[in-house]
C-alpha positions, 0 to 999 in steps of 0.5 A: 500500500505505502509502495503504490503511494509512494509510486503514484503520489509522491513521486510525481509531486516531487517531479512538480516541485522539482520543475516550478524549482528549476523554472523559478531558478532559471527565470531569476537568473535570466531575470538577473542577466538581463537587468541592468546593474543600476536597476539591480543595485536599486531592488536588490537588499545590500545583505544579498549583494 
């Protein structure tokens, strides 16, 4: 029982989060390439930089 779960329900939930995590990584990072350095100075917080 705990095997068929494991199969059909936790798996493609990890498959889910795994995606939305690469999807939301790949948008900040082209989000990061893209902004100029002024705009990017301005929004991001100084403990990040």
């Amino acid at each position: 029982m705990l095997s068929y779960l494991m199969t059909w329900v936790l798996l493609p939930m990890l498959a889910v989060w795994g995606a939305f995590g690469v999807g939301v990584l790949l948008l900040g990072l082209r989000a990061r390439w893209l902004t100029p350095p002024r705009l990017l100075a301005r929004w991001t917080p100084a403990y990040a930089r």
